[in-house]
C-alpha positions as CSV (number, residue, x, y, z in Angstrom):
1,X,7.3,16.3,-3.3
2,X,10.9,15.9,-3.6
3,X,12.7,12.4,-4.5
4,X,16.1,12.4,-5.2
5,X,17.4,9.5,-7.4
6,X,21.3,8.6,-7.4
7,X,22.4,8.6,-11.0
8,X,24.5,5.5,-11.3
9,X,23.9,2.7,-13.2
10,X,24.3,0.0,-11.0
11,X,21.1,-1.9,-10.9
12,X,21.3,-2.4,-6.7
13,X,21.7,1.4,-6.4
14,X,18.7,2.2,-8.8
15,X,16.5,-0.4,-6.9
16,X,17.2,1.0,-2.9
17,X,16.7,4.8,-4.6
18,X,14.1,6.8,-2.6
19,X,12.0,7.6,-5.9
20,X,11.7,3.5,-6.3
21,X,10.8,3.0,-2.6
22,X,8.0,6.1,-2.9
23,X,6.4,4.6,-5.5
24,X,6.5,1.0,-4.0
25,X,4.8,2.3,-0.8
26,X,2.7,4.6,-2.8
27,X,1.0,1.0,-5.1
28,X,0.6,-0.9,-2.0
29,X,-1.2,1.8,-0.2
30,X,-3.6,1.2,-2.8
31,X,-3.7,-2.3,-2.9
32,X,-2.6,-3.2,-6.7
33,X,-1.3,-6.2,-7.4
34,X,2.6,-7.3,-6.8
35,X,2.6,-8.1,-10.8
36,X,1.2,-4.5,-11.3
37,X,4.1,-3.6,-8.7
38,X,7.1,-5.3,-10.5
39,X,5.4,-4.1,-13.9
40,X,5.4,-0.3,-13.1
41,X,8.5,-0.5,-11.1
42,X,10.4,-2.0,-14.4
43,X,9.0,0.8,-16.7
44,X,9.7,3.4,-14.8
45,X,13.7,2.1,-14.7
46,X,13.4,1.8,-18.3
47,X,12.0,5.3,-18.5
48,X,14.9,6.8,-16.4
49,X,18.0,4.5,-18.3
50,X,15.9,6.0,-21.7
51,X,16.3,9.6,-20.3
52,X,19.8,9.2,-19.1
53,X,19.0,9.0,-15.2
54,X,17.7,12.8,-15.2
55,X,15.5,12.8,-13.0
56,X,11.6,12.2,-13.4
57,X,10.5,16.1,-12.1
58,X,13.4,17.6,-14.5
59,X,11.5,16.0,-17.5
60,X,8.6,16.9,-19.3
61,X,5.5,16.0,-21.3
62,X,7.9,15.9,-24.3
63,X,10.8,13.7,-22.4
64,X,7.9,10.8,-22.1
65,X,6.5,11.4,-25.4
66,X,10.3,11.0,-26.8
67,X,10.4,7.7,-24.8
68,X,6.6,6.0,-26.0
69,X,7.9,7.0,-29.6
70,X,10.5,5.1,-29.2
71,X,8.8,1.9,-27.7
72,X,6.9,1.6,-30.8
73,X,9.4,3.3,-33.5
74,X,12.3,1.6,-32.6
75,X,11.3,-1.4,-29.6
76,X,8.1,-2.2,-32.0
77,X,6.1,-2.9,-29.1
78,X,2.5,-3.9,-29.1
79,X,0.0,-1.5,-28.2
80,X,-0.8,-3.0,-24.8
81,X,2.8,-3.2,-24.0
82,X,2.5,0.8,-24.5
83,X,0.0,1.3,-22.7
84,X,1.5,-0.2,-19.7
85,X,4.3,2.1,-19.7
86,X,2.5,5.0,-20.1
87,X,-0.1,4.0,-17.0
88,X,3.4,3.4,-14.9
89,X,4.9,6.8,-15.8
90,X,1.5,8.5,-15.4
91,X,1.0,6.9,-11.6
92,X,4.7,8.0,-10.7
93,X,3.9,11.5,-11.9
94,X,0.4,11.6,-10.7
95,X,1.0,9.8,-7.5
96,X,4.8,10.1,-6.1
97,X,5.9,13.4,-7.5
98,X,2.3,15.3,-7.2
99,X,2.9,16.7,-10.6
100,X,0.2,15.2,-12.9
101,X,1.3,14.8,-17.0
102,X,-1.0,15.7,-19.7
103,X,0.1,13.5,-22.5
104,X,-1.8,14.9,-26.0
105,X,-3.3,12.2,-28.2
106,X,-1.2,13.3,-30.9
107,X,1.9,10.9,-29.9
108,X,2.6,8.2,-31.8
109,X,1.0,4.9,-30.4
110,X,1.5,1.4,-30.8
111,X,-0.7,0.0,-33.3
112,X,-3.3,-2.3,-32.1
113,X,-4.5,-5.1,-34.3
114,X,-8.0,-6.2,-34.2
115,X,-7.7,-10.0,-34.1
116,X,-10.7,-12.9,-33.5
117,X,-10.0,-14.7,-30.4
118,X,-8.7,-18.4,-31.2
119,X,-11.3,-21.0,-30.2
120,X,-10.7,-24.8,-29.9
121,X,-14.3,-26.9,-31.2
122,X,-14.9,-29.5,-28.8
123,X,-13.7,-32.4,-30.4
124,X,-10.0,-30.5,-30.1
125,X,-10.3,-30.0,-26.9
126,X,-10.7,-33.4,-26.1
127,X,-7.6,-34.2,-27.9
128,X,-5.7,-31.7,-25.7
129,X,-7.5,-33.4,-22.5
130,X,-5.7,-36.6,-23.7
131,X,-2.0,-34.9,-23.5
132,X,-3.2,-32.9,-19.8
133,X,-2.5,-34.7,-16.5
134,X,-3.0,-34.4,-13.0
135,X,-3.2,-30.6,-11.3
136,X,-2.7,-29.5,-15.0
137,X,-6.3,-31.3,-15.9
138,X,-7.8,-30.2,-13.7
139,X,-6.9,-26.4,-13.7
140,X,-7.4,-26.4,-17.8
141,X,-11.3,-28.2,-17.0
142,X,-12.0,-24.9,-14.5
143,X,-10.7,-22.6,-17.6
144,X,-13.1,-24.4,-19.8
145,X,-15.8,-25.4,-17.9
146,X,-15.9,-21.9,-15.9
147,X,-14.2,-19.7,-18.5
148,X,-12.2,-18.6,-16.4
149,X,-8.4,-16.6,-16.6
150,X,-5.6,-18.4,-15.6
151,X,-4.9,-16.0,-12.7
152,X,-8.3,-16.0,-11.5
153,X,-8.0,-20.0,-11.5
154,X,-5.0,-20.2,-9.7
155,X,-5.8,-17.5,-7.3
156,X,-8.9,-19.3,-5.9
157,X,-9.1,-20.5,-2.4
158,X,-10.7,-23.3,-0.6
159,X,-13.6,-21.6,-0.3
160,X,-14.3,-20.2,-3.1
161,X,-15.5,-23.9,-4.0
162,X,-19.5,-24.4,-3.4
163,X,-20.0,-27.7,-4.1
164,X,-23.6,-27.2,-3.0
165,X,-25.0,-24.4,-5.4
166,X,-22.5,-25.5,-8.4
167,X,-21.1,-22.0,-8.3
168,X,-17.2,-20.7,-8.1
169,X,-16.5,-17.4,-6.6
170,X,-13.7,-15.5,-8.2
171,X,-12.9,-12.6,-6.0
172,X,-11.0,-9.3,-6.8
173,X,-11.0,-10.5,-11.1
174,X,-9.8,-8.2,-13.8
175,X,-10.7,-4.4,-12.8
176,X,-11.1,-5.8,-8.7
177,X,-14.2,-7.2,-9.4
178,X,-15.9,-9.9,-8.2
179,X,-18.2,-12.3,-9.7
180,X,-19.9,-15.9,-9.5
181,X,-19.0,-18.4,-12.4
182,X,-20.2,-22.2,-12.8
183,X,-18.5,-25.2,-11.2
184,X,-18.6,-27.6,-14.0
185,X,-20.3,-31.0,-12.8
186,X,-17.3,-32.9,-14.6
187,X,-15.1,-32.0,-12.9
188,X,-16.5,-31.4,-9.1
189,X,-15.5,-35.2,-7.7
190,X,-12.2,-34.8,-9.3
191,X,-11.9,-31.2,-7.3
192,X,-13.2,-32.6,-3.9
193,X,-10.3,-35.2,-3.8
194,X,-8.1,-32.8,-4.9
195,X,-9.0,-30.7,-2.1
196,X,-8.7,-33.7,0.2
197,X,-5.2,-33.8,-0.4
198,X,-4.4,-29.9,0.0
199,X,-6.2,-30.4,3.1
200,X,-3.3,-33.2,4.5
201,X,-1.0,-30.5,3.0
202,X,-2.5,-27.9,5.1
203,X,-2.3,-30.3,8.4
204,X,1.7,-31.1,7.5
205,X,2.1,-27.6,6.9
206,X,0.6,-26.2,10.4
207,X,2.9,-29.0,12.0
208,X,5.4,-27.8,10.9
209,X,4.8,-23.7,11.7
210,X,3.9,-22.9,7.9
211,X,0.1,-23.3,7.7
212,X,-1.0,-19.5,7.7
213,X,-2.3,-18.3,4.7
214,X,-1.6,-14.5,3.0
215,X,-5.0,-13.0,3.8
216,X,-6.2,-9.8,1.9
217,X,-5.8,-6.5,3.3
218,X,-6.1,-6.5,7.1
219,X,-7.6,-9.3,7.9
220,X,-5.1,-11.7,9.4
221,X,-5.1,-8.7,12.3
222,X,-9.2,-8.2,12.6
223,X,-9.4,-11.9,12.7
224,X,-6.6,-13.2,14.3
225,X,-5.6,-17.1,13.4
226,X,-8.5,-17.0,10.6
227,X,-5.0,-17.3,8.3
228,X,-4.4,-20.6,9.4
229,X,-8.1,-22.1,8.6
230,X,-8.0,-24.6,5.8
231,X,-10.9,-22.3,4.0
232,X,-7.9,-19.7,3.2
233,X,-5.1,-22.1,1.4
234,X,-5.1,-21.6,-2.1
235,X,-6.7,-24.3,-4.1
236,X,-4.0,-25.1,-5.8
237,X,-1.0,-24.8,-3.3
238,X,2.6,-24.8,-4.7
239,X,4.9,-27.6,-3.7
240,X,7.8,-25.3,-2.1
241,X,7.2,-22.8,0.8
242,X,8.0,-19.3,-0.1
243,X,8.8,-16.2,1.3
244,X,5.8,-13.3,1.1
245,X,8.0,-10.5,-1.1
246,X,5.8,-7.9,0.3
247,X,5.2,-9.2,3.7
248,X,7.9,-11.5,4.8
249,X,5.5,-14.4,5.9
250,X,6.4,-17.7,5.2
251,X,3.8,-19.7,3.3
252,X,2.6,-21.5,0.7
253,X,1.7,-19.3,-2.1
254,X,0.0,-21.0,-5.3
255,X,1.4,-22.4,-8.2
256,X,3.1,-20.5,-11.3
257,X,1.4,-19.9,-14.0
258,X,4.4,-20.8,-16.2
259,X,4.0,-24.4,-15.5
260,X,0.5,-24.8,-16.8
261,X,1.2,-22.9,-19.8
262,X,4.6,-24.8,-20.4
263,X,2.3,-28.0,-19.7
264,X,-1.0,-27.0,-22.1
265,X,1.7,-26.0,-25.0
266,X,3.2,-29.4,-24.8
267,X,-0.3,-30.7,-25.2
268,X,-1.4,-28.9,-27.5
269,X,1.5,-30.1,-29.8
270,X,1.2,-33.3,-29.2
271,X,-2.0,-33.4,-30.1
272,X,-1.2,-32.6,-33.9
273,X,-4.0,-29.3,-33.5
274,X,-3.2,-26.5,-36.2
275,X,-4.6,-23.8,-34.1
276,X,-2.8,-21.8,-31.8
277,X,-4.0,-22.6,-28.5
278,X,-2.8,-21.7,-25.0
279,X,-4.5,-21.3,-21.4
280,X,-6.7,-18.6,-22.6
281,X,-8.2,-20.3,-25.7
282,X,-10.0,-22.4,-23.1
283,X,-11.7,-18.9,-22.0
284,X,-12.5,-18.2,-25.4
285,X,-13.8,-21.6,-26.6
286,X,-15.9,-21.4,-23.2
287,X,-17.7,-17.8,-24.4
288,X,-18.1,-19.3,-27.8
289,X,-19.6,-22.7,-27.1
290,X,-22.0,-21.2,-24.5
291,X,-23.5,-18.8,-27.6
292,X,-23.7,-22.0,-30.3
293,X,-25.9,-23.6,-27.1
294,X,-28.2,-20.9,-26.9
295,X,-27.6,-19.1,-24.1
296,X,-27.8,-14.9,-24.2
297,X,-25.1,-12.5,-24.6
298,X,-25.5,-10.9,-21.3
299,X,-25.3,-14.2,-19.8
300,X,-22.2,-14.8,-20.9
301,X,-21.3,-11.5,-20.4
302,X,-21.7,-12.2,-16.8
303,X,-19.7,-15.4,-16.6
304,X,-17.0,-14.1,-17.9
305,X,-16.8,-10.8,-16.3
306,X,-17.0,-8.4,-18.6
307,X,-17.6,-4.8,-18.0
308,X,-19.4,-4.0,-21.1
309,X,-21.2,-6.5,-23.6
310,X,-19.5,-5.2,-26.9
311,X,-16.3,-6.6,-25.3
312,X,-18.6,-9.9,-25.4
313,X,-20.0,-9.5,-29.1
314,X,-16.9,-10.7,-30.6
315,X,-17.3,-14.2,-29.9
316,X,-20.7,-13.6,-32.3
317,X,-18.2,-12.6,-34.5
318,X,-16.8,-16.0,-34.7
319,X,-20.1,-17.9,-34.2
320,X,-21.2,-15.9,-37.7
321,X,-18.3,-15.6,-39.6
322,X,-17.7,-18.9,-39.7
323,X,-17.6,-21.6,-42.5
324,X,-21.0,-22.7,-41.2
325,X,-22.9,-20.0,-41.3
326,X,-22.2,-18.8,-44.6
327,X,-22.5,-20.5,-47.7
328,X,-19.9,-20.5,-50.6
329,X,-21.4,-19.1,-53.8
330,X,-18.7,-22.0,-55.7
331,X,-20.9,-24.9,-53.7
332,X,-24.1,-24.0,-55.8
333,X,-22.2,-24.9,-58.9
């Protein structure tokens, strides 16, 4: 397959290229995500500038060697960050041009440090609760008390809700997979007021011609006007309508992630906690507290939504190796 790319360095021309447009059309035939999208689109305009805008099929398995070097030689890159670039340039190759790369293990990769997760004992936490209002509170009690990731949270619908069986749905998580978490009891009358009010937001919104949901896939054509059900609006709706990048519908998508993060750092330092915390530690303290109550690793493992239990294991690590669990030889003095 044949893609010509204009070498110029404006950034317009470089976005309306045909190779960009291919490999657009080429993610959202199979159905990644629109960060995935932006994040390989970005690399592979990094790789091209890096390689002088020669074109991708004119390069070879040393051209993107020379370029991953670099990321972590000279751009000092964490390993993930790599990683990333590497899985971008391998789908363009792979996918667009039809000319798989076989990239040897010999190239120099970003180091990746093996770091304990940073978890929050509960008596922190409540000092961050203190410092959390509104929305905020509420989102950062479903990362806690479902250990959940702050995309999955955010990404939850109406439905996805059962106030009947205590159980949240998180649908297409990490690696497109589905699973069932635990609606915290603390928080479920808090949530069903919450969802009284996205529910007059939903009513305004159909008024108004902007009540129709962005449904996965196909299904706002198999079931048509299923979009504009309340069961569809996200559960935690952002205050502006937007435009659909992808699809051009207007609606109301869900809120940014920024803002909580912004939001938890600012309570986090206000609460005076030497630790640092952020949107995730929730998760973490969630996995870890579970274990110091008893329940099993595979359990957990479950909740959380993890493909293999050794990913798991290292919240043991921090149940263990803690300052409770061994004793200092200088205390028997």
């Amino acid at each position: 397959m044949v893609i010509f790319f204009v070498k110029k360095t404006d950034h317009l021309t470089m976005a309306k290229s045909q190779l960009l447009k291919a490999v657009r059309l080429e993610i959202r035939r199979r159905n990644y995500s629109f960060r995935t999208e932006q994040a390989y689109i970005s690399w592979i305009k990094r790789f091209v500038r890096f390689q002088k805008y020669r074109h991708p099929q004119k390069l070879s398995e040393q051209d993107v060697m020379d370029f991953l070097t670099w990321l972590a030689n000279k751009r000092n890159v964490a390993a993930s960050t790599q990683n990333q670039a590497l899985c971008a340039i391998l789908f363009l190759y792979k996918y667009v041009l039809d000319d798989p790369l076989e990239i040897p293990d010999n190239f120099v990769r970003a180091k990746k440090p093996k770091r304990l997760p940073e978890v929050m004992n509960q008596s922190e936490i409540r000092e961050v609760f203190k410092y959390l209002t509104g929305t905020t509170k509420l989102v950062c009690g479903l990362l806690y008390g479902a250990g959940l990731r702050i995309t999955e949270c955010l990404r939850l619908r109406i439905m996805d809700a059962d106030f009947e069986y205590n159980q949240i749905y998180v649908r297409s998580g990490k690696g497109l997979k589905d699973r069932i978490t635990v609606l915290p009891q603390s928080v479920k009358k808090a949530l069903e007021m919450h969802i009284q009010k996205v529910a007059l937001l939903h009513k305004k919104d159909l008024k108004n011609g902007y009540g129709a949901a962005l449904l996965p896939k196909a299904l706002a054509v198999k079931y048509p006007g299923e979009a504009e059900k309340l069961k569809w609006q996200y559960l935690f709706p952002s205050k502006q309508i937007n435009r659909d990048p992808r699809t051009g519908l207007l609606h109301r998508y869900h809120i940014s992630d920024t803002t909580i993060q912004r939001s938890v750092k600012v309570a986090v330092d206000k609460s005076n906690i030497q630790k640092h915390a952020s949107c995730h530690t929730f998760r973490h303290s969630f996995a870890t507290h579970l274990l110091l109550d008893g329940y099993d690793i595979r359990t957990v493992q479950e909740l959380l939504g993890h493909k293999q239990v050794s990913t798991t294991m290292i919240y043991t690590h921090v149940i263990h190796k803690g300052g409770n669990a061994i004793k200092s030889p200088i205390d028997s003095i």
